[in-house]
C-alpha positions as CSV (number, residue, x, y, z in Angstrom):
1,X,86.0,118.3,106.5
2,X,85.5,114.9,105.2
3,X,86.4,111.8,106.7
4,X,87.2,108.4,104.6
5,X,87.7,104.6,105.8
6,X,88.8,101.8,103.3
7,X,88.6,98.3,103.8
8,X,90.6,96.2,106.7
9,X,92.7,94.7,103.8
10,X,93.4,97.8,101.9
11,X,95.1,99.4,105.6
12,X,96.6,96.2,105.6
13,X,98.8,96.9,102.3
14,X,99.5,100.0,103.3
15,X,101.2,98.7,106.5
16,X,102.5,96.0,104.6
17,X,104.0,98.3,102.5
18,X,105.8,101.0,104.7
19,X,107.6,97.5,106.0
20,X,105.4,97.0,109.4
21,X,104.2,94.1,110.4
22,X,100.6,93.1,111.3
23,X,100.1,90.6,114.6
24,X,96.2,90.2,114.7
25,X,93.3,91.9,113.5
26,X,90.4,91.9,115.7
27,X,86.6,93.3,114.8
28,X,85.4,95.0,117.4
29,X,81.4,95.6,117.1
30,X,79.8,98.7,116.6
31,X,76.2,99.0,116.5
32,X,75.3,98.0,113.0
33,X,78.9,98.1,112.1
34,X,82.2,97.9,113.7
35,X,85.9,98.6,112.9
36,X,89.0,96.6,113.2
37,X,91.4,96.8,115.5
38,X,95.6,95.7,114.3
39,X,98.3,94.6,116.3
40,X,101.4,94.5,116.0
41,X,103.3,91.6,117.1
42,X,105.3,91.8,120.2
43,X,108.9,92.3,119.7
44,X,111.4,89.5,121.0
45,X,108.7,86.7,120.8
C-alpha cells in the first residue's frame, strides 16, 4: 500500500472546492518535519 501527502495549500483547494470552509491552519512539529492541522470555523460565530 502506498501512502501520499500534498502540500497544505493543495488540501486547501480541495476543501475549498467541495464548498467547506477553512478556520485556521496550524503546524504542528514533527521531528524534522510536521503536518498541519485545519479548522473549521465555529458555526454561529
Amino acid at each position: 500500500m502506498r501512502w501520499r501527502q500534498t502540500d497544505a495549500t493543495t488540501y486547501q483547494t480541495w476543501i475549498a472546492t467541495a464548498g467547506l470552509t477553512v478556520g485556521t491552519n496550524t503546524f504542528v512539529p514533527e521531528g524534522t518535519g510536521g503536518h498541519f492541522w485545519t479548522h473549521r470555523p465555529v458555526c454561529g460565530t
